[in-house]
C-alpha positions in Angstrom: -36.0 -39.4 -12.2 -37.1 -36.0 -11.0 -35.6 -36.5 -7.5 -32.6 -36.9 -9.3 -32.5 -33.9 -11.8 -31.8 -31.2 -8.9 -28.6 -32.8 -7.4 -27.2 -33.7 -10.4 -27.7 -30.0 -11.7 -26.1 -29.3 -8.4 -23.3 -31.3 -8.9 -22.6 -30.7 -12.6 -22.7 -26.7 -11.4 -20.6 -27.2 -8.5 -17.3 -29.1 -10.6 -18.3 -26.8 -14.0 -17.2 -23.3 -11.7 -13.9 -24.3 -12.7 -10.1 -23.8 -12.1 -7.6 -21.2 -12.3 -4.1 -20.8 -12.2 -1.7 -17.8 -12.1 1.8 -17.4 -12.5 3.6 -15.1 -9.7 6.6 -13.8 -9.4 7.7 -16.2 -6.3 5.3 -19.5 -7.4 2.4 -20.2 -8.6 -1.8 -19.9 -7.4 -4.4 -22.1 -8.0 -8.0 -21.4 -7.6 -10.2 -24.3 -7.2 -13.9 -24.0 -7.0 -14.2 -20.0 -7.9 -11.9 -19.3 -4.9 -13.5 -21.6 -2.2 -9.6 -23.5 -2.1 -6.9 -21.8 -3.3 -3.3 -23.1 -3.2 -0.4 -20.5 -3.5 3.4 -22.5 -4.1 6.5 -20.0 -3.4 4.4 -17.9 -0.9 6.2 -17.0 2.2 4.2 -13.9 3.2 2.4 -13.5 6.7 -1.5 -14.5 6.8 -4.4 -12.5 6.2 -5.1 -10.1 9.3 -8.9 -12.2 9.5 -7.6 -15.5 8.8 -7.2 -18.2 11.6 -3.8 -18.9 11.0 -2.3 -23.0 11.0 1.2 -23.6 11.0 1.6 -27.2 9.4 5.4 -27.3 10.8 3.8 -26.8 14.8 1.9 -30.2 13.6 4.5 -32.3 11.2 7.7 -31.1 12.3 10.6 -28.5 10.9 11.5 -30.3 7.6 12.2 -28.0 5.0 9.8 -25.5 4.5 7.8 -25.2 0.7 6.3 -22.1 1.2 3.2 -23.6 0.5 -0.1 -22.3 1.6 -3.9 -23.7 1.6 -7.1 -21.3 2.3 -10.1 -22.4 2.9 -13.1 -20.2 2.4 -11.2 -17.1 0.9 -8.8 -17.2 3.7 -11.1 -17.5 6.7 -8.7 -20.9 7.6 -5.2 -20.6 6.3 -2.8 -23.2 6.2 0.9 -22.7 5.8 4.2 -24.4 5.7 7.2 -21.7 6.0 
C-alpha cells in the first residue's frame, strides 16, 4: 500500500495544477498543466526567438490556416498552423 502512496500523490499533484484560460483580443489561450502545454486559438504572430519553430502546413498541407498554435515546454517546441 505504501509503494503505492507516492505515485498516486504524484499523480493527484500532477492533474490538481490545473487549467487556465484567457480571453484575447484575436482568440483565446489555454494553459494546461501550469504552462507545460499551452494552446493559443486566433494567434498568427511569429514564434518565440528560442523556440524550435514547426510549421504543421510544411507536414499536412495548405488547407486553411486556424491560426492555431501548440508549445510545448513554455515554448521551447512550438507548433503552428498559419
Amino acid at each position: 500500500m505504501k509503494t503505492l502512496l507516492l505515485p498516486a500523490l504524484g499523480f493527484v499533484a500532477l492533474f490538481a495544477s490545473g487549467c487556465a484560460t484567457e480571453q484575447t483580443h484575436t482568440g483565446k489561450n489555454t494553459y494546461i498543466l501550469d504552462g507545460l502545454v499551452t494552446v493559443r486559438t486566433g494567434y498568427y504572430l511569429d514564434p518565440q526567438p528560442a523556440a524550435n519553430d514547426v510549421d504543421t502546413t510544411k507536414w499536412f498541407g495548405h488547407g486553411s490556416p486556424s491560426g492555431t498554435s501548440v508549445s510545448i515546454l513554455d515554448d521551447a517546441f512550438e507548433f503552428n498552423n498559419y
